[in-house]
ZAMARMAR-409216 format. One line per field, with one value per residue: residue in three letters; residue number from 1; x, y, z of N, C-alpha, C in turn. Coordinates in steps of 0.1 Angstrom, whole numbers, plus 2048, in hexadecimal, padded with zeros to 3 digits. Layout:
N
aa <- ALA/...
i <- NUM/...
n.u <- X/...
n.v <- Y/...
n.w <- Z/...
ca.u <- X/...
ca.v <- Y/...
ca.w <- Z/...
c.u <- X/...
c.v <- Y/...
c.w <- Z/...
This chain:
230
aa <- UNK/UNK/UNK/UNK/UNK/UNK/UNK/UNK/UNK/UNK/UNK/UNK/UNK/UNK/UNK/UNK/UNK/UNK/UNK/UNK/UNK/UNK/UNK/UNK/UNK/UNK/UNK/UNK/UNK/UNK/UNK/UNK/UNK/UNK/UNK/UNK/UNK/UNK/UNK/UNK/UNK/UNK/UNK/UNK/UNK/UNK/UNK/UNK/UNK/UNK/UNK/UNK/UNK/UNK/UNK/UNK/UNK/UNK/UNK/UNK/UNK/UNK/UNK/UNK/UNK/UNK/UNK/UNK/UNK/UNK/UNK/UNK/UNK/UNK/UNK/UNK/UNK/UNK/UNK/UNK/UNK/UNK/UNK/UNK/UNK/UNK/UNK/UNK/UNK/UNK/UNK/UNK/UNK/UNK/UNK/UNK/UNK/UNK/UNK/UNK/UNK/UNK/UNK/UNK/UNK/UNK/UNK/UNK/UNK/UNK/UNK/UNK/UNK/UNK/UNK/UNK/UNK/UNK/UNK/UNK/UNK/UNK/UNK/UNK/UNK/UNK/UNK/UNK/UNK/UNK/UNK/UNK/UNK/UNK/UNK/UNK/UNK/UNK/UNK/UNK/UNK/UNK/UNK/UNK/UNK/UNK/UNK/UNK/UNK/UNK/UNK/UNK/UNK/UNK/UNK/UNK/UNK/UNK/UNK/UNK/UNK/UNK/UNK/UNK/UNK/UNK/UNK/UNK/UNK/UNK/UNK/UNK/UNK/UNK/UNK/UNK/UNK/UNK/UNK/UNK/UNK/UNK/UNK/UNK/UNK/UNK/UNK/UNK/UNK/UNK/UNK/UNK/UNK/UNK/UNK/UNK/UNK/UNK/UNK/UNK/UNK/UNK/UNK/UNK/UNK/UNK/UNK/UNK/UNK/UNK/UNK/UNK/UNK/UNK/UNK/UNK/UNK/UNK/UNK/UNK/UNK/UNK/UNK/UNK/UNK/UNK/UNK/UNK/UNK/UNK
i <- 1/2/3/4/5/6/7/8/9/10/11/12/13/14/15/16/17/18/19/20/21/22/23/24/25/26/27/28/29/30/31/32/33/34/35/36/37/38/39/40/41/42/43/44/45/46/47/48/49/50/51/52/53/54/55/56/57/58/59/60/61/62/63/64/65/66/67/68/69/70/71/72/73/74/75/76/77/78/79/80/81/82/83/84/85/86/87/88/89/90/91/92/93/94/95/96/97/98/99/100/101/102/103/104/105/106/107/108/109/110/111/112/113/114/115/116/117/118/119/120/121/122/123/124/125/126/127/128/129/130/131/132/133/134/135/136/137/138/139/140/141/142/143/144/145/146/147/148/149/150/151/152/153/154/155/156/157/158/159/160/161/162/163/164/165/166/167/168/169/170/171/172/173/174/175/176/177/178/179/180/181/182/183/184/185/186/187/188/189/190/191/192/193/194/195/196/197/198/199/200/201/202/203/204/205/206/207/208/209/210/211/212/213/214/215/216/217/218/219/220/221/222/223/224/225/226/227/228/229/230
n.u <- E9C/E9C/EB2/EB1/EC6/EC9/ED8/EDE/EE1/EF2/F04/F08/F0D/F2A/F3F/F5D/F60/F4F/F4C/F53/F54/F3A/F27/F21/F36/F4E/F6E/F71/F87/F92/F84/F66/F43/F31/F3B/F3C/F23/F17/F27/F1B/EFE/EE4/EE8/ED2/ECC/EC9/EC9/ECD/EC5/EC9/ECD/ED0/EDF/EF2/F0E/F0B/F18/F33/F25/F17/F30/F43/F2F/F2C/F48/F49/F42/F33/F16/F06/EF2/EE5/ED9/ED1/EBD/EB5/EB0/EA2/E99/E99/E87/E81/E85/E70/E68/E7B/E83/E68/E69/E77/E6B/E5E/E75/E73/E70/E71/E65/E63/E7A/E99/E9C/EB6/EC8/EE8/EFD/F01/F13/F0D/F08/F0B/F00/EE9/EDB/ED4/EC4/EAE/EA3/E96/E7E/E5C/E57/E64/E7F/E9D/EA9/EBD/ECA/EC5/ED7/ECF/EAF/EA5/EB0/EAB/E96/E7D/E73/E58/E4C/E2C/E1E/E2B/E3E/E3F/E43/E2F/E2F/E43/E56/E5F/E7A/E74/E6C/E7B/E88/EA5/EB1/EA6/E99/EA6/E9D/EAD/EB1/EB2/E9B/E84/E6A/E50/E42/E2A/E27/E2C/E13/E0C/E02/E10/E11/E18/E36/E34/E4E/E4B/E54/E58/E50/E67/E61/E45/E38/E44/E30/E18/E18/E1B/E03/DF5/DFB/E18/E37/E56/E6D/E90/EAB/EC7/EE8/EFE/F07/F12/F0D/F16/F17/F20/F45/F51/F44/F4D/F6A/F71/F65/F7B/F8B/F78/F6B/F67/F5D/F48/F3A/F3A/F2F/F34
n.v <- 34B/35A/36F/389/39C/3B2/3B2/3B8/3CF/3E9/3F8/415/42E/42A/421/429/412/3FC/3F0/3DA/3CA/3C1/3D3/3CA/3BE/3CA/3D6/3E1/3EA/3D0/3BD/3AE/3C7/3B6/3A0/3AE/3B5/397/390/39E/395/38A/36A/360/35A/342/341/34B/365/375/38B/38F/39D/3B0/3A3/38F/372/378/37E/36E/355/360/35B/341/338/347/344/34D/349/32B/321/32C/33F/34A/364/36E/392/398/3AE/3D1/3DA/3E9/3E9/3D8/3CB/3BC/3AB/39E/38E/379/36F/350/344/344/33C/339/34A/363/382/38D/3AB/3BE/3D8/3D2/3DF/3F2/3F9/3E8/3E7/3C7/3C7/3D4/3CC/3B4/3BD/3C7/3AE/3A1/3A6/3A4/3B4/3D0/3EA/3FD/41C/439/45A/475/491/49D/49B/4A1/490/474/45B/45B/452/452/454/443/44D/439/42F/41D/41D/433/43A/43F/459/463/476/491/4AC/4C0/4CE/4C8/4AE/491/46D/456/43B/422/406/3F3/3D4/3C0/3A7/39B/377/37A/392/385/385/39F/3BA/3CB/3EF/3FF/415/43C/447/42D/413/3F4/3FA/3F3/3FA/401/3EB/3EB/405/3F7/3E0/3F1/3FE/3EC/3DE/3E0/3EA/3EC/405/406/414/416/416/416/420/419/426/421/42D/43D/447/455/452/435/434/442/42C/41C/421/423/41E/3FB/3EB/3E6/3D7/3B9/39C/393
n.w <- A97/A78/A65/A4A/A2F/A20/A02/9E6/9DC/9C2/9CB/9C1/9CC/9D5/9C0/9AF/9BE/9BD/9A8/9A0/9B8/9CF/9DF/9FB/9FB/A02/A10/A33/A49/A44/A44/A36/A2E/A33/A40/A5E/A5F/A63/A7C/A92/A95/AA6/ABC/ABB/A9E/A88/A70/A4C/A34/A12/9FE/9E2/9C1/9AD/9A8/9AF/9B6/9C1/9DF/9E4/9E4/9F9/A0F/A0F/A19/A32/A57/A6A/A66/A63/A55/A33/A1C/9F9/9E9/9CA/9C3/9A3/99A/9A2/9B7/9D2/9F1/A03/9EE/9E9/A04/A06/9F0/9FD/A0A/A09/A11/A2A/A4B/A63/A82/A86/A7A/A73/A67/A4C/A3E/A28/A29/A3F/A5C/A7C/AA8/AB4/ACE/ACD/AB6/AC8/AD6/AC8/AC0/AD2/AD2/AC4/AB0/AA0/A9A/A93/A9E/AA0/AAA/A96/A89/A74/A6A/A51/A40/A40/A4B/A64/A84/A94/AB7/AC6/AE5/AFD/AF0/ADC/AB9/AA5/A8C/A6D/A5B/A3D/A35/A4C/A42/A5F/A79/A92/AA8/A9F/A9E/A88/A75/A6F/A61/A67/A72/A83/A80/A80/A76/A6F/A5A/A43/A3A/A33/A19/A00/9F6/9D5/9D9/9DD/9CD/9B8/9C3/9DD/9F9/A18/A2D/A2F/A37/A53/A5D/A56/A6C/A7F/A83/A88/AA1/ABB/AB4/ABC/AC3/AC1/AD2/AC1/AC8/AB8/A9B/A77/A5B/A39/A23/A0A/9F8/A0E/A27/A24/A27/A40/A4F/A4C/A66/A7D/A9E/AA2/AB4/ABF/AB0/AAD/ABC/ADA
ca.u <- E9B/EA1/EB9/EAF/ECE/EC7/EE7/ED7/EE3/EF7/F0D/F0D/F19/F38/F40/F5F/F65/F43/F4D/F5A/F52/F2D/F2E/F24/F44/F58/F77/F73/F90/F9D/F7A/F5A/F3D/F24/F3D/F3A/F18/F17/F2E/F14/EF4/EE3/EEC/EC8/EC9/ECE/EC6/ED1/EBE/ED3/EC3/EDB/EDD/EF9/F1B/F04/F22/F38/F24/F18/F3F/F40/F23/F32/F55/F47/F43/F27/F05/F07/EE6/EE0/ED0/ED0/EB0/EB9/EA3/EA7/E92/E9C/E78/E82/E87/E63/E64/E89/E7D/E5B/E71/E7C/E5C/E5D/E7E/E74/E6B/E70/E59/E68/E85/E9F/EA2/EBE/ED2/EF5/F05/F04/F17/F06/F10/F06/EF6/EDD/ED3/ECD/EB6/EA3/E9F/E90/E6E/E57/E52/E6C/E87/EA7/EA9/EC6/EC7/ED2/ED0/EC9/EA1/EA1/EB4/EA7/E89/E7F/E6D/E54/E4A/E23/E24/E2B/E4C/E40/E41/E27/E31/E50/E56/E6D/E84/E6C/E70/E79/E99/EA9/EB2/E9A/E9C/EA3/E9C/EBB/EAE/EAD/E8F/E80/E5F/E49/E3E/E1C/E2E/E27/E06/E07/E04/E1B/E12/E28/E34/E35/E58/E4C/E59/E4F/E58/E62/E59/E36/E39/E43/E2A/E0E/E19/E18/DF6/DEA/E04/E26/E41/E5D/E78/E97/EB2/ED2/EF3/F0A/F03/F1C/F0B/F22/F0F/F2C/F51/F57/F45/F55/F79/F6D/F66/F89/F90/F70/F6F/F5C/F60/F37/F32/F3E/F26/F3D
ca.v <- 358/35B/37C/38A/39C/3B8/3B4/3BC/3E2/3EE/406/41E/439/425/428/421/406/3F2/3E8/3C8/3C2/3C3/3DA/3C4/3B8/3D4/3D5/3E7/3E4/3C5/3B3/3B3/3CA/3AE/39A/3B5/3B1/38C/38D/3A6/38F/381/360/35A/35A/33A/33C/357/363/379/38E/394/3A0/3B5/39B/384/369/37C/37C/359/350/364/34F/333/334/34A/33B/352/342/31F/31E/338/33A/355/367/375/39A/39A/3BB/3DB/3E4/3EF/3DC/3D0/3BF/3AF/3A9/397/380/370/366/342/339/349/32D/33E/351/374/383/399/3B1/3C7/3D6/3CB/3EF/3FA/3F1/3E7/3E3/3BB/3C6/3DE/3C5/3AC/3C5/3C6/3A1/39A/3AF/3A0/3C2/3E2/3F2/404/428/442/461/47C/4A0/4A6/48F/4A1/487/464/451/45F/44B/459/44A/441/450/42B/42C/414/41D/43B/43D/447/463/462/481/49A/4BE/4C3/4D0/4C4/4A0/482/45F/451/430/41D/401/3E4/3D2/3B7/3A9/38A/373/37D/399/383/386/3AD/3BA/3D8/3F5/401/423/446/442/422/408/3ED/3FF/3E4/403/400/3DE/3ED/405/3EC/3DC/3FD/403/3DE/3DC/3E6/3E9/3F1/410/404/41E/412/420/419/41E/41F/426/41E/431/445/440/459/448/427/433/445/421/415/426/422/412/3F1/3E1/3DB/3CF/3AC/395/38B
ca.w <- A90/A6B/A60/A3D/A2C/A13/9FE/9D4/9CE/9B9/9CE/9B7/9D1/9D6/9B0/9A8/9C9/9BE/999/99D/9C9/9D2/9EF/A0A/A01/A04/A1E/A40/A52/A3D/A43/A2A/A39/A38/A4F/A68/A64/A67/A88/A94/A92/AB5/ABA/AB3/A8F/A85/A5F/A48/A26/A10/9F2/9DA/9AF/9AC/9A9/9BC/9B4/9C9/9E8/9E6/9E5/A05/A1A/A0D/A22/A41/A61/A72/A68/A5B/A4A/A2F/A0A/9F4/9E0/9BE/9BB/999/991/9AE/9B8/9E1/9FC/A04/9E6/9EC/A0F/A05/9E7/A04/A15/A07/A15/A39/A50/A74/A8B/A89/A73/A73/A56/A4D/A31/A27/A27/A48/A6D/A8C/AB0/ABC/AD7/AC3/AAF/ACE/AE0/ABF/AB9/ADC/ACD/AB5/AA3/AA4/A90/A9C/A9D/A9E/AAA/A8B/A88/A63/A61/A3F/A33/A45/A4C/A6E/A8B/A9D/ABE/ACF/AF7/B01/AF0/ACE/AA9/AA1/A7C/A63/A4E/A35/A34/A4B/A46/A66/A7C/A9D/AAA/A9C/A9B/A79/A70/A67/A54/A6A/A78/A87/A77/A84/A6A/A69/A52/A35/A3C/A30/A0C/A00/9E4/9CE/9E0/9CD/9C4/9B3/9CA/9E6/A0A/A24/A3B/A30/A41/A61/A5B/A58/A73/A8C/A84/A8F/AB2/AC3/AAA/AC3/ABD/ACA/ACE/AB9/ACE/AAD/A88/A6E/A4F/A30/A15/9FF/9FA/A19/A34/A23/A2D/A4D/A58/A4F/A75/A86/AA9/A9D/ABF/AC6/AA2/AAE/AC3/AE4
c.u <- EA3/EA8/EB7/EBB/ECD/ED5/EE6/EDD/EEE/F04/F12/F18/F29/F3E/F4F/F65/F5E/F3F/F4D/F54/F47/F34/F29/F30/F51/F5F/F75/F7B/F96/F8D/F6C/F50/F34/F2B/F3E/F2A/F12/F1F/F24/F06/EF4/EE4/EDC/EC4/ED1/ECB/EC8/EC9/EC4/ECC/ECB/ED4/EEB/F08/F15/F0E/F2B/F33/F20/F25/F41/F38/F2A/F3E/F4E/F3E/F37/F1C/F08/EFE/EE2/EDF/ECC/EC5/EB5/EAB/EAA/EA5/E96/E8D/E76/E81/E81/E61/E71/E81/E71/E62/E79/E76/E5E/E69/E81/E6F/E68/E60/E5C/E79/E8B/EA4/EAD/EC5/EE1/EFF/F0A/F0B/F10/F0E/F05/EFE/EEB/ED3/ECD/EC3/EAF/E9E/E93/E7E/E67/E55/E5C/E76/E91/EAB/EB9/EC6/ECE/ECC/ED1/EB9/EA1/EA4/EB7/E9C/E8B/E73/E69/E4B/E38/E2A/E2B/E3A/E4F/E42/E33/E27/E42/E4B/E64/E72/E7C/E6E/E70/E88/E9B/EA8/EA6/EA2/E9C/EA4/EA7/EB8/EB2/EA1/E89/E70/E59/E45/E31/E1C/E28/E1E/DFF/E0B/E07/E13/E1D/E27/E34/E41/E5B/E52/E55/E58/E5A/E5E/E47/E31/E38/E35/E1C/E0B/E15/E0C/DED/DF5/E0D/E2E/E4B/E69/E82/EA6/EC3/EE0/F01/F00/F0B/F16/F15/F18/F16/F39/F55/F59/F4A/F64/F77/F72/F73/F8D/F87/F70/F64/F5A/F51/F34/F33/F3A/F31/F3A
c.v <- 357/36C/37B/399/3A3/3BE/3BA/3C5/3DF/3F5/40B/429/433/423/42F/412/3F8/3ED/3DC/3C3/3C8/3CC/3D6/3BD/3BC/3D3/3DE/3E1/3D4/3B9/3B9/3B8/3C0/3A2/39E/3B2/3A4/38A/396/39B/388/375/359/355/34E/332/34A/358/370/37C/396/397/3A4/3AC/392/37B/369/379/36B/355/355/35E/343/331/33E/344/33D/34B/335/317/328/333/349/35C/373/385/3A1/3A5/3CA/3DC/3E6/3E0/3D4/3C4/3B7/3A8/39C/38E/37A/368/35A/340/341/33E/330/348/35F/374/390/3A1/3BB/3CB/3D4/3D6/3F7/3F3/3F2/3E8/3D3/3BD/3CD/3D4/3B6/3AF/3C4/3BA/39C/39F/3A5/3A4/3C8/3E2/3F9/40F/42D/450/468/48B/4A8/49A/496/494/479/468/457/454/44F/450/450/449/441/426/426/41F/425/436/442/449/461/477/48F/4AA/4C3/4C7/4CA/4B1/497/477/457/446/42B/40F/3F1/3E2/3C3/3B3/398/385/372/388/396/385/393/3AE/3C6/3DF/3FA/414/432/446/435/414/406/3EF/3F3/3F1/404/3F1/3E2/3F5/401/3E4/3E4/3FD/3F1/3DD/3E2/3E2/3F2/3F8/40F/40C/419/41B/41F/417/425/41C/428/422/439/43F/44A/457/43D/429/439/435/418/415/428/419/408/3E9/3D8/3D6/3BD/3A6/38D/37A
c.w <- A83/A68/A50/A3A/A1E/A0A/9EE/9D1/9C9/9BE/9C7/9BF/9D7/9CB/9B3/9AF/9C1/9B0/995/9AD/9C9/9E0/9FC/A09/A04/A0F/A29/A4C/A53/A3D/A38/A32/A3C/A40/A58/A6C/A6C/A79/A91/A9A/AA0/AB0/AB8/AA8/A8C/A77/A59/A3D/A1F/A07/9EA/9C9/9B0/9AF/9B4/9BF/9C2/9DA/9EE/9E8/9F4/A11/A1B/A18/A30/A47/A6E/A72/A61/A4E/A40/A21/A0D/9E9/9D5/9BD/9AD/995/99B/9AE/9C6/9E4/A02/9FC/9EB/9FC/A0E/9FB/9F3/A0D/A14/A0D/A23/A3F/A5E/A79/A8E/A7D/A76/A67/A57/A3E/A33/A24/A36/A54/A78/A97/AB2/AC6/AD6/ABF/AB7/AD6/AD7/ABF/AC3/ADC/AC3/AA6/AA9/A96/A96/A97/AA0/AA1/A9E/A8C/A7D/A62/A55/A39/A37/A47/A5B/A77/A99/AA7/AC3/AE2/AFF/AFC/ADD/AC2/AA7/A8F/A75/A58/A4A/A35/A38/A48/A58/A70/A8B/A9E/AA9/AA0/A8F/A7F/A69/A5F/A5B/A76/A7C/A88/A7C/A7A/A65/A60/A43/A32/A30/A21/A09/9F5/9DD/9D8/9D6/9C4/9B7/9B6/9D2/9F1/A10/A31/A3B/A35/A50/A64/A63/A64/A87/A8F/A8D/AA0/AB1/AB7/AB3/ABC/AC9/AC4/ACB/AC0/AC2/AA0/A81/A62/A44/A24/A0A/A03/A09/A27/A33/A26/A3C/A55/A59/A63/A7B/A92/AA4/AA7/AC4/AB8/AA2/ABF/ACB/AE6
């Protein structure tokens, strides 16, 4: 299994942390979050692919001395056009039979992201009780992947979509549009995928999203104890 590594933005809402430190490289609790991530990863993943722009230098220097995956190589998305597109500029240097996608912002628990891997198709969900303002994931009677809505009008406990997935490599296969916002969904991957078979919704018992400076000090003091693969 190949892990793909959505590291490019900008972190604007981290502004004025993410001037000079890309913010997967930002400190949590004295370590960078994308080596939480990396300590995280089933021991399956035995090639990394890393999609950087933004102080790309930086994170490359990063790969280079850590000790988690030994094989990795990095894809420049030089232009922002969503994460479908970063996602798909990495097709040519995928080689495996399944992948694991994720972005470089958020915390896992290890054993989350090994109940997903063991799927050919899914995604890891979250319970939240604002869906206005996530990607929500609505399930078939059977348990799979119905469809997602982005931000539904709707009240009481959903399941958002946290923004990691696991994607077989007949993936390449599929062809994206641009969405209305003007950019290439990797959810219209999953998607695409629903509608032809089982795209399994596996229920995520930690998620520390790191999206402003408030949850980025929150996590200073978060219990991080399942983020690291025993």
């Amino acid at each position: 299994m190949e892990a793909v590594i959505m590291a490019a933005g900008l972190g604007t809402r981290l502004r004025p942390y993410t001037e000079k430190v890309p913010k997967p490289l930002l400190l949590v609790q004295g370590r960078p979050i994308l080596d939480w991530i990396l300590a995280a990863l089933p021991k399956e993943v035995d090639r990394l692919v890393v999609v950087v722009n933004y102080l790309a230098e930086q994170i490359e220097a990063y790969l280079a001395q850590q000790k988690h995956v030994t094989t990795w190589a990095t894809v420049r998305q030089e232009v922002p056009r969503g994460t479908g597109d970063a996602f798909r500029s990495c097709f040519p240097h995928l080689h495996g039979k399944k992948y694991l996608v994720m972005n470089a912002d958020d915390l896992f628990a290890a054993d989350d992201l090994e109940k997903l891997a063991v799927h050919e198709a899914g995604l890891l969900v979250h319970p939240v009780e604002t869906p206005r303002l996530f990607g929500i994931a609505f399930q078939k009677p059977d348990g799979t992947l119905q469809k997602l809505v982005e931000k539904p009008d709707l009240d009481g406990i959903k399941l958002a979509n946290v923004g990691v997935y696991v994607f077989p490599s007949e993936v390449k296969q599929l062809e994206l549009k641009l969405s209305p916002r003007g950019e290439y969904e990797i959810t219209d991957y999953v998607s695409q995928l629903a509608a032809r078979g089982a795209v399994h919704v596996v229920l995520a018992q930690f998620w520390l999203p790191i999206g402003n400076v408030d949850a980025w000090k929150q996590a200073q003091s978060a219990d991080l104890s399942l983020c690291e693969r025993v």
